[in-house]
VEXSEGU-842842 format. One line per 3 residues: number of its first residue (from 1); their letters; for each residue x, y, z of C-alpha. Coordinates in steps of 0.5 Angstrom, whole numbers, plus 500, padded with zeros to 3 digits. Layout:
% VEXSEGU-842842
NUM) A) X Y Z; ...
//
This chain:
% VEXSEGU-842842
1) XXX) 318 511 190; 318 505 193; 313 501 196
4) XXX) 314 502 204; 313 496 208; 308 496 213
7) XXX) 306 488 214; 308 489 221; 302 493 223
10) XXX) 299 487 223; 301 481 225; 297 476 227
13) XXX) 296 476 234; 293 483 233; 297 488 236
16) XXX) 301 493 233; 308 493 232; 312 499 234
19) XXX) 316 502 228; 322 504 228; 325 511 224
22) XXX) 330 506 221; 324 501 217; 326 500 210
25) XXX) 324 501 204; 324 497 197; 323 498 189
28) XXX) 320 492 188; 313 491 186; 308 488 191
31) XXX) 306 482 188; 303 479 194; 295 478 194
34) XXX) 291 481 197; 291 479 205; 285 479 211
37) XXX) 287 481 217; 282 482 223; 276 482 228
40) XXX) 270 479 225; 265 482 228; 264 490 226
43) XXX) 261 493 232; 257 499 228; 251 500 229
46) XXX) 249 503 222; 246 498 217; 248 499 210
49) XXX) 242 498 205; 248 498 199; 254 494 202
52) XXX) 253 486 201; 260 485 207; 259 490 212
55) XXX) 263 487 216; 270 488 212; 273 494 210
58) XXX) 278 494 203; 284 498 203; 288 501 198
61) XXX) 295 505 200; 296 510 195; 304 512 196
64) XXX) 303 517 190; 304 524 188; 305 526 180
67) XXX) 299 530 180; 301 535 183; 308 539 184
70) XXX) 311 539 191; 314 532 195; 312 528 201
73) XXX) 304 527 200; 306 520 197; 308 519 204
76) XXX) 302 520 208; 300 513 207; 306 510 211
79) XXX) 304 516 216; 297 514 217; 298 507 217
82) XXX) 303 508 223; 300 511 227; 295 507 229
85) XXX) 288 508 223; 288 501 221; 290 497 228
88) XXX) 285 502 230; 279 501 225; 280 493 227
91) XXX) 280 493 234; 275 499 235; 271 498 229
94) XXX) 271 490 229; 272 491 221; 276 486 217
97) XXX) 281 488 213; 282 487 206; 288 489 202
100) XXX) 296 489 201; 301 489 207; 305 496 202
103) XXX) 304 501 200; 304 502 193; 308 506 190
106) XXX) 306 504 182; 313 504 180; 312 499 175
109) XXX) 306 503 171; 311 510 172; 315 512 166
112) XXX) 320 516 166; 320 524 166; 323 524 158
115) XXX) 317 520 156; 312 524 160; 311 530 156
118) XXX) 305 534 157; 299 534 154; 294 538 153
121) XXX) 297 543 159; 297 537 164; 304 536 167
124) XXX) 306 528 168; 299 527 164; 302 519 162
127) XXX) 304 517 169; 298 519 173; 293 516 168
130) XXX) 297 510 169; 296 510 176; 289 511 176
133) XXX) 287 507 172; 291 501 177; 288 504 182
136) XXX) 280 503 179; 282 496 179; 285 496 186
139) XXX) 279 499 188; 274 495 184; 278 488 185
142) XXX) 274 491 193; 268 494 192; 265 489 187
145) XXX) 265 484 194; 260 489 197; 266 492 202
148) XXX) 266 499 204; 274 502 200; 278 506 204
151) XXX) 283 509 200; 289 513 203; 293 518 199
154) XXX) 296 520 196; 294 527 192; 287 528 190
157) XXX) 288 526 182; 288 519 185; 280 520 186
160) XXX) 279 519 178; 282 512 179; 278 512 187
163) XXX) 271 513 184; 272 511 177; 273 504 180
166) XXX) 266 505 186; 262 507 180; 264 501 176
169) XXX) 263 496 181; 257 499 184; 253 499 177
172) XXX) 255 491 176; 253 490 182; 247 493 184
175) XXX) 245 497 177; 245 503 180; 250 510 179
178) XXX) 254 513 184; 254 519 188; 260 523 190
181) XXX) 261 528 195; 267 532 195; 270 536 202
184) XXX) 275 540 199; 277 547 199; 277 547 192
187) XXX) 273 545 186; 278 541 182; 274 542 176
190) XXX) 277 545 172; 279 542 165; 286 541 162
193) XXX) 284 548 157; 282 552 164; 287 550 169
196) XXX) 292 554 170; 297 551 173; 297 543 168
199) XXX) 298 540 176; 292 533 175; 291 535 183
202) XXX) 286 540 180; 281 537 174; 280 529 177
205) XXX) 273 532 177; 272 534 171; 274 527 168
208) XXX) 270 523 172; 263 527 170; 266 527 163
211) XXX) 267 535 162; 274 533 160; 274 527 155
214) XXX) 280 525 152; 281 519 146; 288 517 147
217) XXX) 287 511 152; 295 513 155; 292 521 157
220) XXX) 286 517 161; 282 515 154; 281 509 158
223) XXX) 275 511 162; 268 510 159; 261 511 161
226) XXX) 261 506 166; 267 509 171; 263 517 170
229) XXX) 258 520 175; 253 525 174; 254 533 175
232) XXX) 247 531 178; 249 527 184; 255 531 185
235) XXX) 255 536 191; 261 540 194; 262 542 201
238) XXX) 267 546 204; 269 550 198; 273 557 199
241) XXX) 278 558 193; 275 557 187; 278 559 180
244) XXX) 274 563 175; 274 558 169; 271 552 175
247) XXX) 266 558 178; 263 557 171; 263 551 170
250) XXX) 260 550 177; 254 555 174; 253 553 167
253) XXX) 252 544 169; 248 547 175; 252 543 180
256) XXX) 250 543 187; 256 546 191; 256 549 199
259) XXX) 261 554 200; 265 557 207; 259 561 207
262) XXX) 254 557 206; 257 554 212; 258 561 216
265) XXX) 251 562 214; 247 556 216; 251 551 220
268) XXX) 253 545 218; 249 540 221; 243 544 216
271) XXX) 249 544 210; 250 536 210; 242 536 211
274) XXX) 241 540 205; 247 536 201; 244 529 203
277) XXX) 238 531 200; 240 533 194; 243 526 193
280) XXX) 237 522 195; 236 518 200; 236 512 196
283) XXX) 244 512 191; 250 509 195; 255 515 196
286) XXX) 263 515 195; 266 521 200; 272 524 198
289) XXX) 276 529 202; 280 533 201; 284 534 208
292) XXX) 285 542 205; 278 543 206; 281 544 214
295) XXX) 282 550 217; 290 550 217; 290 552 224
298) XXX) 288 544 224; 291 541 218; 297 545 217
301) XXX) 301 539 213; 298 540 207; 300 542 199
304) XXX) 295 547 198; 292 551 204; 287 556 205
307) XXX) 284 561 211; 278 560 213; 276 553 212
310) XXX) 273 547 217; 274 545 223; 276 539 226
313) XXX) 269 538 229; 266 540 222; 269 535 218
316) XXX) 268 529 223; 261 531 223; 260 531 215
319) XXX) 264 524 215; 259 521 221; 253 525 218
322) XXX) 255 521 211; 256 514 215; 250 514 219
325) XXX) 245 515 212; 248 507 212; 249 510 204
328) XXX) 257 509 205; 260 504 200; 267 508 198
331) XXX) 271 514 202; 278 517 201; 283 521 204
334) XXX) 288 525 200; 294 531 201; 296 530 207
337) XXX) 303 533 206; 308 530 213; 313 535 209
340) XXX) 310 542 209; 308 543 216; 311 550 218
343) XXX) 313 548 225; 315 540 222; 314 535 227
346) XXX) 309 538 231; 305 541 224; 305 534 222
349) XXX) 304 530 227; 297 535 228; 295 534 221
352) XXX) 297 526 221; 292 525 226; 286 531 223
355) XXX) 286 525 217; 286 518 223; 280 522 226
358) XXX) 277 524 219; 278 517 216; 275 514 224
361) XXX) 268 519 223; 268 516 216; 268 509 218
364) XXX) 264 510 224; 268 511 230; 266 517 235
367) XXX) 273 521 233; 278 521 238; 285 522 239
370) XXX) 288 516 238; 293 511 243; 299 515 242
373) XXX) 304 511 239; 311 514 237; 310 516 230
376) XXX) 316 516 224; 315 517 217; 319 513 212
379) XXX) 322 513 205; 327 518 207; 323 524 210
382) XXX) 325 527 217; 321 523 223; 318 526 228
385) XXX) 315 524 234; 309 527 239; 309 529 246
388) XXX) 304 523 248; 300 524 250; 297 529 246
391) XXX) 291 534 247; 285 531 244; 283 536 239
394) XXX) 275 535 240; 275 535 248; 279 541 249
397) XXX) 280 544 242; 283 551 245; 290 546 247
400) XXX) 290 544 240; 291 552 238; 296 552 243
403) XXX) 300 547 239; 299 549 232; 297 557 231
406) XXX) 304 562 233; 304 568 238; 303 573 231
409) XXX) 298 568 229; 290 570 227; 286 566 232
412) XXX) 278 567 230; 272 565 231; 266 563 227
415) XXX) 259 565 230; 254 561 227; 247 562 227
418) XXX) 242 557 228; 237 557 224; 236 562 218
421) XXX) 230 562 214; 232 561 206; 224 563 201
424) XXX) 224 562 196; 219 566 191; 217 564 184
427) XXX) 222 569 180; 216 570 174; 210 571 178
430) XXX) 214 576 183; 217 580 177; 210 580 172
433) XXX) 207 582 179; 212 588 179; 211 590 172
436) XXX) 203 590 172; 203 594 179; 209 600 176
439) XXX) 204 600 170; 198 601 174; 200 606 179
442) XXX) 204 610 174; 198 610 170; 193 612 175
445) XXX) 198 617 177; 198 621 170; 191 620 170
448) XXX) 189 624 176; 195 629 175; 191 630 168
451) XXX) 185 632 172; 187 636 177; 190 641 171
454) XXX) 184 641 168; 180 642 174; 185 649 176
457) XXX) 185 651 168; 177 651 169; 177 654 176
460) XXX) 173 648 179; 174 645 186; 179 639 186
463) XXX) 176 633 188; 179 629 195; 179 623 192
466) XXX) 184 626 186; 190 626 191; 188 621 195
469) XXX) 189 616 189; 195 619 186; 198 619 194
472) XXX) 197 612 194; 199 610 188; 206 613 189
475) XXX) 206 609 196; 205 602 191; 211 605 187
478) XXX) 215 605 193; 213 600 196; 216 597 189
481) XXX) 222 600 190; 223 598 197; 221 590 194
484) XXX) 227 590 189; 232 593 194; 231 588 198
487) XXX) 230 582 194; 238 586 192; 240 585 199
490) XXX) 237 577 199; 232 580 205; 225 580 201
493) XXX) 222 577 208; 214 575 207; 212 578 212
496) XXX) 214 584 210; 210 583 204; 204 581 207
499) XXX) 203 587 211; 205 593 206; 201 588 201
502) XXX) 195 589 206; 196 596 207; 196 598 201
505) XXX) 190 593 198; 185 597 203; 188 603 201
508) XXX) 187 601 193; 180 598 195; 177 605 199
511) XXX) 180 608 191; 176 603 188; 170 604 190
514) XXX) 170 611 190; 171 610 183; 166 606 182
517) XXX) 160 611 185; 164 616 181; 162 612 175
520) XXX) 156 609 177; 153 613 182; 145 614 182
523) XXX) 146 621 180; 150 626 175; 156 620 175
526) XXX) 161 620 169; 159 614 166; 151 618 164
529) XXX) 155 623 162; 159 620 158; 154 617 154
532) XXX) 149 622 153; 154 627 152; 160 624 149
535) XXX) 159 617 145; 151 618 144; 153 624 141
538) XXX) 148 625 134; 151 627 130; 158 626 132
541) XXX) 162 633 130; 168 632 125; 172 637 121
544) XXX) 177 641 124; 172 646 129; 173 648 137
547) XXX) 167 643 138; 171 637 135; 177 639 139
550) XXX) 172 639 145; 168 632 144; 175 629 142
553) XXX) 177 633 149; 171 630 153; 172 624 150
556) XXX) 179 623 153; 177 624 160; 171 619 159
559) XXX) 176 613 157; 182 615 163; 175 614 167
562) XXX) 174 608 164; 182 606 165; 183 609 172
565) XXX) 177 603 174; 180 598 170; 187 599 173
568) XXX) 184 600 180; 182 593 179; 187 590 177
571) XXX) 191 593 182; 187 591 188; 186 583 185
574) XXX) 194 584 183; 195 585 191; 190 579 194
577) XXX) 195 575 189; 201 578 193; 199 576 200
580) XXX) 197 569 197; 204 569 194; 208 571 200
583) XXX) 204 567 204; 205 560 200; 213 562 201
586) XXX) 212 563 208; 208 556 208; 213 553 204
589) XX) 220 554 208; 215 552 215
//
């Protein structure tokens, strides 16, 4: 794969030139350094607390795509380039641009097929590690000057050279980690044992975290702590087609990921919220994005994909979210693929443009569509053109379904609800209460239960305060059961618990002063009796006698007295603590 020459794209009266479906390609390698071209003056308002030149945007035109197996996403750069992004970036934005004029196929560092056997499952193992280490130089070269990097690839294995290079530089330039933010329909964690296809594409983020470590330096040995970035700083969004080896390891290094549903559930304004909150207000962050992480409705041209995903709005928002935080120090955009749309020119050219509005949002320009130039792609794949103009996708979206969703086509619609209360109850605290409450109530139940039998064998009247406690007894086990329901179906609402808790504490407190009169009363009450008849007892009667089997008999009762009290106690504390509680998580989520 040949670099392709796009030096015309910026030639030094600032226009951008018109390129023909007949732009040549070269095998040479671009030995040429680095060039700046463009408008000093960077029109964002966002000031950037980890940027030293704001002003100047670094670019690295990834023409790779041995990470994974499918042709034609080593051509998304030339794709981009042409139409428009860069002149775009300059002219609207007012960045300096920074980098080569090609771009780079890395032939030089590429060994041929028969010398690039797997290794440890991972297909093209040499090549890739090859490339990405270029690339962590590239961007690092960048990235070390304080400019924002902008890397266009390429498919998603370039970012082990992308972040490896921002996480370098930013750790010598300002003693500081990196955080990642990774938009994309699929985790790529996986490691070379658990990935079941050996493509690289999947498990950038396993070697960059260091879950996946390899001594030889030709199989990505050369990475050390110094490229590594924290499971800890690491969040997801935009997830839907996991694998089962990457859910575990997702679960097991408690990494912070936001799936579909996630975003179904909360929005994603409240998604990116609750993501930048968990990195922290104060770390510089390198966004990686996946153009799969769309819907396919919006991004078809991609290698991988799924149902289900972004919308084109989405993804914007996520990009300017993370550019107004003024936190933004690096970006990529991978897998767009201008040869797998099913319908080719129209599905390419929607999916061309998707990446030219993710990568605007990410530098800080209001996403629209772009000036309509007659987009060709190079290095032998099919050119295609638009009808110009081209509806924008943001203003009148239903025209871009038009565009890209055939008759038999699934057209659906996401309803988002816009706010939903997520409590969060201390585990132990609502489990132990449980415990004690079943334990208390099943014991009051067996008590009470006991009694009355004793009270028809002896042809006595049965009090109302018998049933009446094992009636509200049985309502706390109830209400137990209804708790453990609900918290199954992730509904267990405070307020729920509040009033049953209410409810039942005047209930247990009626019952516990009735106890207590029993007990205590001024005449005939149990505890005079017990102690006159039963423990005060002298002699106490032993042996094996109907008077033993008696007094063991009265004895028995006088202590399941004692037990109903102290249990009716404990239950009445336990439920002011379970109001306290649900009200704590109430106050909590306010």
């Amino acid at each position: 794969m040949s670099p392709s020459r796009v030096s015309s794209d910026y030639n030094d009266n600032g226009a951008s030139a018109t390129h023909q479906s007949s732009t040549t390609t070269t095998t040479t390698k671009s030995t040429a350094p680095p060039r700046y071209f463009g408008n000093p003056e960077n029109t964002s308002m966002i000031e950037s607390k980890f940027l030293s030149q704001p002003q100047d945007l670094g670019i690295v035109a990834v023409g790779f795509s041995g990470g994974q197996g499918k042709p034609g996403v080593d051509a998304a750069p030339t794709a981009l380039i042409e139409s428009g992004l860069l002149t775009q970036l300059r002219d609207e934005l007012g960045y300096r641009l920074h980098g080569h004029d090609a771009v780079h196929s890395y032939a030089d560092v590429v060994p041929p097929p028969e010398r690039d056997q797997p290794h440890r499952g991972m297909k093209n193992p040499r090549a890739v590690s090859a490339v990405t280490r270029r690339i962590a130089d590239q961007v690092y070269e960048h990235a070390r000057e304080g400019r924002l990097v902008l890397t266009l690839g390429g498919d998603h294995s370039i970012a082990i050279g992308t972040i490896a290079g921002s996480a370098r530089a930013t750790r010598e330039r300002l003693g500081r980690d990196i955080a990642v933010i990774w938009v994309d329909a699929h985790a790529d964690i996986n490691t070379p044992e658990t990935s079941g296809s050996g493509n690289v594409h999947g498990m950038p983020v396993s070697f960059l975290t260091g879950l996946a470590r390899e001594d030889k330096e030709e199989f990505f040995g050369w990475l050390t702590d110094e490229h590594r970035v924290s499971v800890k700083k690491l969040v997801y969004i935009g997830l839907r087609d996991v694998d089962v080896g990457e859910k575990r390891i997702l679960r097991e290094n408690g990494i912070k990921a936001f799936s579909m549903f996630d975003i179904d559930k909360h929005g994603i304004g409240r998604v990116v919220e609750m993501a930048l909150a968990h990195i922290g207000n104060d770390t510089p962050i390198h966004l990686s994005f996946d153009v799969d992480a769309l819907d396919p409705m919006w991004a078809p041209s991609t290698g991988t994909p799924v149902r289900g995903g972004l919308t084109l709005r989405e993804g914007d928002f996520i990009c300017e979210s993370v550019h107004q935080t003024g936190s933004l120090v690096a970006v990529d955009l991978v897998e767009v693929n201008p040869r797998l749309a099913a319908d080719t020119d129209l599905g390419a050219h929607e999916t061309v443009r998707a990446g030219c509005s993710i990568s605007d949002a990410e530098a800080g320009l209001e996403p629209r569509a772009p000036s309509c130039p007659e987009p060709t792609l190079t290095s032998n794949t099919t050119p295609f053109t638009s009808p110009c103009p081209t509806p924008n996708r943001r203003s009148n979206p239903s025209a871009a379904m038009a565009s890209t969703v055939t008759s038999d086509s699934l057209v659906y619609e996401r309803r988002v609800v816009e706010r939903i209360h997520k409590y969060h109850w201390p585990a132990v605290q609502l489990n132990l209460w449980m415990l004690i409450m079943l334990i208390a109530s099943c014991l009051i139940i067996g008590v009470f239960s006991t009694f009355i039998q004793i009270q028809q064998v002896l042809q006595l009247p049965i009090p109302w305060y018998f049933p009446y406690y094992i009636t509200v007894s049985s309502l706390s086990v109830a209400f137990i059961l209804l708790l453990l329901w609900l918290i199954f179906q992730r509904r267990l609402l405070p307020s729920i618990v509040m009033i049953g808790g209410f409810i039942l504490f005047v209930l247990w407190l009626v019952g516990l002063i009735v106890i207590s009169i029993q007990l205590w009363g001024p005449s005939n009450s149990v505890s005079s009796s017990c102690n006159l008849f039963v423990f005060g007892a002298d002699p106490q009667p032993k042996g094996q006698t109907l008077q033993t089997l008696a007094w063991l008999e009265q004895r028995g009762i006088c202590q399941s007295w004692q037990a109903v009290f102290a249990f009716g106690l404990v239950g009445a504390i336990f439920l002011l603590w379970i109001m306290v509680m649900a009200y704590q998580v109430f106050a909590d989520d306010s």
